[in-house]
TORNU-701459 format. One record per residue: residue in one letter; chain; z, y, x of N, C-alpha, C, CB in turn. Coordinates in steps of 0.1 Angstrom, whole numbers, plus 5000, padded with zeros to 4 digits. Atoms other than C-alpha are relative to their C-alpha. Glycine has a CB too. Layout:
<atoms>
> r, c, n_Z, n_Y, n_X, ca_Z, ca_Y, ca_X, c_Z, c_Y, c_X, cb_Z, cb_Y, cb_X
> A, A, Z, Y, X, Z, Y, X, Z, Y, X, Z, Y, X
...
</atoms>
This chain:
<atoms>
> r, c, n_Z, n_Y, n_X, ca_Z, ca_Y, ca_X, c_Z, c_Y, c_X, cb_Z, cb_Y, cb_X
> X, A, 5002, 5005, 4986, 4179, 4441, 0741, 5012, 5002, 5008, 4988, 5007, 5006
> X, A, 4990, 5000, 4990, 4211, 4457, 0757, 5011, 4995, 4997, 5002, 5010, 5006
> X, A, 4989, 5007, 5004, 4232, 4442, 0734, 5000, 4984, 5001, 5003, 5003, 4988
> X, A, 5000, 5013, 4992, 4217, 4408, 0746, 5005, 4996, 5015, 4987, 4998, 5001
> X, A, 4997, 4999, 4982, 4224, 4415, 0782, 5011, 5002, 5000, 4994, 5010, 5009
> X, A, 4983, 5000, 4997, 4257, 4428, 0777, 5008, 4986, 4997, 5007, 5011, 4989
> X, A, 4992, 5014, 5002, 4266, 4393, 0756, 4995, 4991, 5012, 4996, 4991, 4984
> X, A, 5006, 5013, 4984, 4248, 4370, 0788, 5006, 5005, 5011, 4981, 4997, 5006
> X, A, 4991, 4999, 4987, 4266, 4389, 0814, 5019, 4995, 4995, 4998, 5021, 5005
> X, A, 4985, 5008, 5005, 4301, 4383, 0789, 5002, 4989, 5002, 5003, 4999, 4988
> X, A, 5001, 5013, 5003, 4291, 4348, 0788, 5000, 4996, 5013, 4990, 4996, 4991
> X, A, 5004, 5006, 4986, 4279, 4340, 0824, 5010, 5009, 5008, 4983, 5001, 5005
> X, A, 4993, 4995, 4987, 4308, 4361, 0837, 4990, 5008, 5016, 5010, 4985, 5005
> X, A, 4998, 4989, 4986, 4286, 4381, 0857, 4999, 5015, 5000, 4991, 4998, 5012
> X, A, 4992, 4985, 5003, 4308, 4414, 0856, 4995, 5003, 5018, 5021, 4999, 4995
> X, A, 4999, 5000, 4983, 4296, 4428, 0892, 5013, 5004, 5008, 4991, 5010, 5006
> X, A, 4982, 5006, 4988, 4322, 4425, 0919, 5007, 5015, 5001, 4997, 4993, 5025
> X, A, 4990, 4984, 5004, 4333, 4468, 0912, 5007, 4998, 4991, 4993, 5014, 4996
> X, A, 4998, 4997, 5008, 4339, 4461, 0884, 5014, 4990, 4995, 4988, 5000, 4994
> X, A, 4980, 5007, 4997, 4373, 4431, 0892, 5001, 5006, 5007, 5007, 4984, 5005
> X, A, 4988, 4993, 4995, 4380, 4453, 0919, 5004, 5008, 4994, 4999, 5005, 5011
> X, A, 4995, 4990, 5006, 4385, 4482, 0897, 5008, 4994, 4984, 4986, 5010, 4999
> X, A, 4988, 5005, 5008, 4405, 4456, 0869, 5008, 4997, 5010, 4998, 4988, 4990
> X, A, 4992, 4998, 4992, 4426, 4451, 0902, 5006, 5010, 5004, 4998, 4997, 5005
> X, A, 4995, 4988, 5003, 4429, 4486, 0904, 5008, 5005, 4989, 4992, 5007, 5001
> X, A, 5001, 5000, 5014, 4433, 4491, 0867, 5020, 4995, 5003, 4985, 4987, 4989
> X, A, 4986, 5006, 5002, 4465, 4463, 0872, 5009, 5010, 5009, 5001, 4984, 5005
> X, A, 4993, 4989, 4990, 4479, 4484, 0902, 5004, 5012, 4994, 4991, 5004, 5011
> X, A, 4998, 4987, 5009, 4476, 4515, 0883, 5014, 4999, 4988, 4984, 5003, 4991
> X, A, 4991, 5005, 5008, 4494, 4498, 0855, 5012, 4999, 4997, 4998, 4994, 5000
> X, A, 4985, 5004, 4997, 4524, 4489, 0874, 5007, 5008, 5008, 5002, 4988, 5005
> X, A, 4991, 4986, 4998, 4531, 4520, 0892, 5006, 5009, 4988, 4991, 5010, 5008
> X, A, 4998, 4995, 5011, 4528, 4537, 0862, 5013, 4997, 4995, 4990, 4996, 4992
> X, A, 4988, 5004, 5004, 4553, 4515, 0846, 5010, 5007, 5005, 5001, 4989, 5002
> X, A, 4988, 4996, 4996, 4578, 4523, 0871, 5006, 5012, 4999, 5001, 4998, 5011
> X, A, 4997, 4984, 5000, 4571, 4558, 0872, 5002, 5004, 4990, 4991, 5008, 5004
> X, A, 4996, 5000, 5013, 4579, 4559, 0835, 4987, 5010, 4991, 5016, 5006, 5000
> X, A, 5010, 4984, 5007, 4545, 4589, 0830, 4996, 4992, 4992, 4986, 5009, 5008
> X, A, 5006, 5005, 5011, 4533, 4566, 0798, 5006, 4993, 4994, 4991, 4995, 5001
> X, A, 4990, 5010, 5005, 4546, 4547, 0774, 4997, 4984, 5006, 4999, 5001, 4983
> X, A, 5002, 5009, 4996, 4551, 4513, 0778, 4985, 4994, 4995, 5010, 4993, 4998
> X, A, 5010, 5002, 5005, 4520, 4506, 0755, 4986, 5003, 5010, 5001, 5008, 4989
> X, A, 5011, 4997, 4987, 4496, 4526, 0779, 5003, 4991, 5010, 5001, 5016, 5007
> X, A, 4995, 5005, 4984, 4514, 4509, 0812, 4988, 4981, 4994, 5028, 4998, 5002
> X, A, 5003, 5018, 5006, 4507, 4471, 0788, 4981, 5003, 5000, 5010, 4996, 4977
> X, A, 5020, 5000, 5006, 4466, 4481, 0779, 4996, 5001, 5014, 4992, 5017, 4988
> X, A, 5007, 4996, 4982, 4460, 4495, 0819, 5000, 4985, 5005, 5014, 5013, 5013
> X, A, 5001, 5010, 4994, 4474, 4459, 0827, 4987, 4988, 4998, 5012, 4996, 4999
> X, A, 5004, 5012, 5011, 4460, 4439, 0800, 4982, 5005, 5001, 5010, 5002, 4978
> X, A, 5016, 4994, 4995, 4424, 4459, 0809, 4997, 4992, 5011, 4999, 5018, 5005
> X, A, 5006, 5009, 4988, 4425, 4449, 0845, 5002, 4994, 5000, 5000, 4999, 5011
> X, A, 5000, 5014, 4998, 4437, 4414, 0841, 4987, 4993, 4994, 5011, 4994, 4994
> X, A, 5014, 5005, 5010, 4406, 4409, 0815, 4990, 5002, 5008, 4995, 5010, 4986
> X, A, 5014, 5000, 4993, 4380, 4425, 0841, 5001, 4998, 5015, 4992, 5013, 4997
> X, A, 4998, 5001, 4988, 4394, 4412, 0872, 4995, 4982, 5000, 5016, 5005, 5004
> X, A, 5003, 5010, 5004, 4396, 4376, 0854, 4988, 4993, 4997, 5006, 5001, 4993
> X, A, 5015, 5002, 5001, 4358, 4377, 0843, 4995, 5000, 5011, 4992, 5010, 4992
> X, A, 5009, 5003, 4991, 4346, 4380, 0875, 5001, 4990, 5008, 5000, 5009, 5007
> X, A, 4999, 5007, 4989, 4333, 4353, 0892, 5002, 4997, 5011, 4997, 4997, 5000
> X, A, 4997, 4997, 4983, 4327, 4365, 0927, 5018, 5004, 5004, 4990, 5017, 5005
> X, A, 4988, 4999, 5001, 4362, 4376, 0924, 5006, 4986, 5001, 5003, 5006, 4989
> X, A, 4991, 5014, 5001, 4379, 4344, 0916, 4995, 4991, 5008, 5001, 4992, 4986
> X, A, 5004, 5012, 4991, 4359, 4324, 0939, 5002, 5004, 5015, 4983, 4995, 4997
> X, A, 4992, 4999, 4985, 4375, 4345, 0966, 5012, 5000, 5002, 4998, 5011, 5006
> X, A, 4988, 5003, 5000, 4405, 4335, 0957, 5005, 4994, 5013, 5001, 4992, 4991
> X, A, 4992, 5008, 4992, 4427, 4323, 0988, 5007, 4988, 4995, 5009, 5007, 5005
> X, A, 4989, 5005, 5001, 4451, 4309, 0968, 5000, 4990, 4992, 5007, 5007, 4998
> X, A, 5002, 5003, 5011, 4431, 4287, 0945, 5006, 4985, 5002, 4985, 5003, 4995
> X, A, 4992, 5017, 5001, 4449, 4252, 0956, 5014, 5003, 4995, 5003, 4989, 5016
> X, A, 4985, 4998, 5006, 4481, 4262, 0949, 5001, 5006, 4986, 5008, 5010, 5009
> X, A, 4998, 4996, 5012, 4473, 4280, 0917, 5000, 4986, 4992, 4989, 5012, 4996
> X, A, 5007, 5011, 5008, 4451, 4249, 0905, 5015, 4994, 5000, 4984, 4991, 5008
> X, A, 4990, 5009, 5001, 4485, 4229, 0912, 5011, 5005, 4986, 5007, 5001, 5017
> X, A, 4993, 4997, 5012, 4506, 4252, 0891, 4993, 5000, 4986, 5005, 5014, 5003
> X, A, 5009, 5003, 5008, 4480, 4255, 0865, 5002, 4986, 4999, 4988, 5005, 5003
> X, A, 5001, 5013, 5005, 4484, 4217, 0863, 5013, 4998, 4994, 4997, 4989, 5010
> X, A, 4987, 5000, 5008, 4520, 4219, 0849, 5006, 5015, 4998, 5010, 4992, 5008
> X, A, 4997, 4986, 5011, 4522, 4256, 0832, 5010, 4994, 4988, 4982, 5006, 4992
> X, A, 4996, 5006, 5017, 4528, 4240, 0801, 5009, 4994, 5001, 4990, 4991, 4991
> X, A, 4987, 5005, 5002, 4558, 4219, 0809, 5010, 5008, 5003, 5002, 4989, 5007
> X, A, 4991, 4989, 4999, 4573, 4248, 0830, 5004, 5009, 4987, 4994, 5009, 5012
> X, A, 4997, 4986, 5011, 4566, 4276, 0803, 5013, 4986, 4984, 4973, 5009, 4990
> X, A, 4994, 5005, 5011, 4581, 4244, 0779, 5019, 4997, 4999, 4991, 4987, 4997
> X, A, 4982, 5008, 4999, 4615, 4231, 0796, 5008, 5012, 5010, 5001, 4980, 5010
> X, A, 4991, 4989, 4987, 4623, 4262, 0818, 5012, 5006, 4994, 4990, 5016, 5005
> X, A, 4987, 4993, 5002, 4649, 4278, 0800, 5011, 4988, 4999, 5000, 5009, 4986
> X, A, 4990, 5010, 5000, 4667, 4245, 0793, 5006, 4996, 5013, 4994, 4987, 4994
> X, A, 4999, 5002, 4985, 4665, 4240, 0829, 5007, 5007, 5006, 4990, 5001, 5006
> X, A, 4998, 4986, 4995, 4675, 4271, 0842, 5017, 5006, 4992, 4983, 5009, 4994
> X, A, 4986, 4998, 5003, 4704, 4273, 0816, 5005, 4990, 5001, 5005, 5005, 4990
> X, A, 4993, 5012, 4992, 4718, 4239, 0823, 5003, 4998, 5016, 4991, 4989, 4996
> X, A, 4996, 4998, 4991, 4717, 4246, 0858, 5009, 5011, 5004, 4992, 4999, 5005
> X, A, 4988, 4987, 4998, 4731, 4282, 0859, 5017, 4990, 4993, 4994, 5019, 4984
> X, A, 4988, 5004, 5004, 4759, 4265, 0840, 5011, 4988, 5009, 4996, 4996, 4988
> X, A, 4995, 5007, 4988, 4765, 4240, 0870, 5005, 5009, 5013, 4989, 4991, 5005
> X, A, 4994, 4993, 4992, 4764, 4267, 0890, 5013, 5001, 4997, 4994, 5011, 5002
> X, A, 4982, 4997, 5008, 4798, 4284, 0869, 5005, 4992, 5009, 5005, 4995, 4982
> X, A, 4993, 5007, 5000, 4811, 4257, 0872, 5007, 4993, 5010, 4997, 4995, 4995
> X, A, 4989, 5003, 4986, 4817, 4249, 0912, 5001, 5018, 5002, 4989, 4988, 5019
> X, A, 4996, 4991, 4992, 4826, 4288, 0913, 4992, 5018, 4996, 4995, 4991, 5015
> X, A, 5009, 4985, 5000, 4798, 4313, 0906, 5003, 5007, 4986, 4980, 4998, 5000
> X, A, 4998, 4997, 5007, 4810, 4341, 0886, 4989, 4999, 4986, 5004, 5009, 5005
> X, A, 5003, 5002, 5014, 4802, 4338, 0845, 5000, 5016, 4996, 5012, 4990, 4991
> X, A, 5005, 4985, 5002, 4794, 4380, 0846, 4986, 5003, 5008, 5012, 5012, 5008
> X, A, 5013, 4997, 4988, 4763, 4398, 0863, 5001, 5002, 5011, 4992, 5009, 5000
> X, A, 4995, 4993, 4990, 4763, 4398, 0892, 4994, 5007, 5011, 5006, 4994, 5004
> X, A, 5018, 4985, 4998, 4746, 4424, 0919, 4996, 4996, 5010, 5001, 5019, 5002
> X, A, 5013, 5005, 4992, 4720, 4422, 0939, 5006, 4999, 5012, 4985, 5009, 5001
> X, A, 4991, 5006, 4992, 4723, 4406, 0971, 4997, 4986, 5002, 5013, 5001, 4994
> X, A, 5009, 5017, 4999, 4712, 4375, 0993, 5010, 4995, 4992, 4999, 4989, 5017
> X, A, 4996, 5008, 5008, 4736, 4353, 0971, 4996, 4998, 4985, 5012, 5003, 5001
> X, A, 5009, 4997, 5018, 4722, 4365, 0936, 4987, 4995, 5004, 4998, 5021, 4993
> X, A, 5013, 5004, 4989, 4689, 4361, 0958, 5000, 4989, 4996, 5000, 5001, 5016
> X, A, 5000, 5015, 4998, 4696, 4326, 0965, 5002, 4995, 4989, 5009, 4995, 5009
> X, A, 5001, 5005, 5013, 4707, 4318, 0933, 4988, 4999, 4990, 5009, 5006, 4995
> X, A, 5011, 5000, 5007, 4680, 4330, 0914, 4988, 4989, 5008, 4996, 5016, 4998
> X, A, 5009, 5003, 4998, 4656, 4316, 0936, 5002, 4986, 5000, 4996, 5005, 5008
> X, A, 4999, 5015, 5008, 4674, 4277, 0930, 5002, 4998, 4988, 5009, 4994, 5002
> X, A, 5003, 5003, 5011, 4670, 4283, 0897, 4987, 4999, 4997, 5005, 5005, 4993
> X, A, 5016, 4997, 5002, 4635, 4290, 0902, 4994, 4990, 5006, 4995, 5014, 5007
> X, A, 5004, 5018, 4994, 4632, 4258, 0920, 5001, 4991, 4996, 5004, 4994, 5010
> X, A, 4996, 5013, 5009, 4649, 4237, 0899, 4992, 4999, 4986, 5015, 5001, 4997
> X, A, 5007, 4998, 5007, 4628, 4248, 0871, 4983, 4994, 5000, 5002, 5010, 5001
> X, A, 5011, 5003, 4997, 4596, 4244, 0890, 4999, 4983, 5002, 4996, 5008, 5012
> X, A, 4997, 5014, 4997, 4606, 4211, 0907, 5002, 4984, 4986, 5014, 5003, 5008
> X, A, 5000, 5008, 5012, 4618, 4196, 0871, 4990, 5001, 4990, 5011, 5003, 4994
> X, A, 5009, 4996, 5009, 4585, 4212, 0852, 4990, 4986, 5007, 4995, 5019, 5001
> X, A, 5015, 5011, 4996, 4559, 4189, 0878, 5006, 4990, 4999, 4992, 5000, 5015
> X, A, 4998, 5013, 5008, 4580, 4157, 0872, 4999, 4997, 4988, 5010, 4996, 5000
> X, A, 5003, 5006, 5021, 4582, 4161, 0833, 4981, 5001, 4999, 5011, 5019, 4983
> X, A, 5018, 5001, 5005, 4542, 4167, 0838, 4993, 4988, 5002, 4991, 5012, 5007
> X, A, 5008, 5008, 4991, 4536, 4142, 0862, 5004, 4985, 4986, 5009, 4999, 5021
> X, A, 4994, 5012, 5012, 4556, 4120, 0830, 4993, 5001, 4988, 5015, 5003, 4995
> X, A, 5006, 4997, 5010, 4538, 4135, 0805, 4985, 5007, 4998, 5008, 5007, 4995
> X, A, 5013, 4994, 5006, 4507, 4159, 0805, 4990, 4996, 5013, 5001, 5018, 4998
> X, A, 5012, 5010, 4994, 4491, 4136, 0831, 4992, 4989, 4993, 5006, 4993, 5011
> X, A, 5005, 5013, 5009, 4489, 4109, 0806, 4996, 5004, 4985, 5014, 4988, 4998
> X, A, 5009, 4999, 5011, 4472, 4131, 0778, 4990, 4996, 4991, 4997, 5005, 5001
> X, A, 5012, 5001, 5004, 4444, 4118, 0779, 4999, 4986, 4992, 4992, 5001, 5012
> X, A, 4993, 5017, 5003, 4456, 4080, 0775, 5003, 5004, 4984, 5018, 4993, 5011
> X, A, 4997, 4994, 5013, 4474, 4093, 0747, 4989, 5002, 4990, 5005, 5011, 5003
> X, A, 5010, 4993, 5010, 4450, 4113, 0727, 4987, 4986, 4999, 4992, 5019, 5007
> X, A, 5011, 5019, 5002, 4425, 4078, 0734, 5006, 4993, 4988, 5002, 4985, 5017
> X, A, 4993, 5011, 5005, 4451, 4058, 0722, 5002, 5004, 4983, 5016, 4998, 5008
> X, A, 4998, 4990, 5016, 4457, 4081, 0688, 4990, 4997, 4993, 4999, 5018, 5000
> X, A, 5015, 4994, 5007, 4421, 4090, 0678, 4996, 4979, 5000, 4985, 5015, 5016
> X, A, 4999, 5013, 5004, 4414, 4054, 0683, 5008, 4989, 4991, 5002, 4998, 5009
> X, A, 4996, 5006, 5007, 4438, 4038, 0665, 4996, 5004, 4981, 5014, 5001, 5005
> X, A, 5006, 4996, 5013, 4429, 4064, 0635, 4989, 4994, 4998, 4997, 5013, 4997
> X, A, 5013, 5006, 5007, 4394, 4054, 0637, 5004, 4983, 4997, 4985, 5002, 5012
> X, A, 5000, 5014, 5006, 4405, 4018, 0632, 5003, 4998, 4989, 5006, 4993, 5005
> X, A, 4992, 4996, 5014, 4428, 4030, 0604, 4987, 5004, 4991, 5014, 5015, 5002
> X, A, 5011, 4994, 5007, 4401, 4049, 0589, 4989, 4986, 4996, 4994, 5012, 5010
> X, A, 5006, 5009, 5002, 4379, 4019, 0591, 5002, 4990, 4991, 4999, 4996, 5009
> X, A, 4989, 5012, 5003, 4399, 3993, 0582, 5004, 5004, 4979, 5018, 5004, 5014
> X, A, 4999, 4993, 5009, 4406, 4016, 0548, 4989, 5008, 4997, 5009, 5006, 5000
> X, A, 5012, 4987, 5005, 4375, 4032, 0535, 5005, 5008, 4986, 4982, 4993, 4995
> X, A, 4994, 4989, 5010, 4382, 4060, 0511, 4992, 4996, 4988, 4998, 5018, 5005
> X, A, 5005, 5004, 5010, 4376, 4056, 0476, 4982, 5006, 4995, 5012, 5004, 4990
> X, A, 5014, 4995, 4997, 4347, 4082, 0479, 4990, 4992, 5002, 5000, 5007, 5010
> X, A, 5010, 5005, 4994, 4325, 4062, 0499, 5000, 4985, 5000, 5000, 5004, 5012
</atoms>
């Protein structure tokens, strides 16, 4: 019986609302920790990887999100950023060089600042065009695919059948 209830509260996400504040705690804990170096990185990684799991299950939680248009937006092109960001990001650093910005590290500081943060724009900015080009029209796609197999498939019946 309580191992029914535990799987229908897993399933229906409802973790009560202590229980994402305390995987929000959990993350917090996590990342002081880190800095403070008292655990290995392993402990610091599980404390996080704990509260992101039971901060994430909760529904009341997430549906008090503030910030859920802007996530939902990034969430709509993750997958192109996480795919073309480095190309991006080193093809631009390399424009930078090139009118001027040293080709060493260099230290912190609004200019490093600013830099990083137009690469971080150029990244983002080039990720929602290549999506708006591509993982908008998935769906078309995958129609157009599966469809054409099933015609293929039709069209050819297997010797089997």
């Amino acid at each position: 019986m309580a191992g029914a209830l535990a799987a229908h509260v897993v399933r229906r996400r409802e973790l009560p609302l202590v229980a994402g504040l305390a995987g929000l705690g959990l993350i917090g804990a996590g990342l002081v920790t880190s800095r403070l170096q008292v655990l290995p990185p392993v402990g610091t990684d599980l404390l996080v990887g704990l509260g992101a799991a039971l901060s994430v299950a909760n529904a009341r939680l997430l549906a008090w999100c503030p910030l859920r248009a802007p996530i939902k937006v990034g969430a709509d092109f993750s997958y192109s950023l996480y795919l073309i960001h480095v190309p991006v990001t080193v093809f631009a650093g390399a424009l930078i060089e090139r009118f001027g910005w040293p080709a060493v590290l260099a230290q912190p500081g609004l200019p490093a600042f600013a830099v990083f943060a137009g690469l971080v724009a150029a990244a983002m900015v080039t990720a929602f065009i290549f999506a708006q080009a591509t993982e908008r029209h998935t769906d078309s796609v995958r129609k157009a695919l599966f469809g054409r197999r099933r015609a293929v498939v039709t069209a050819f019946p297997s010797a089997a059948g």
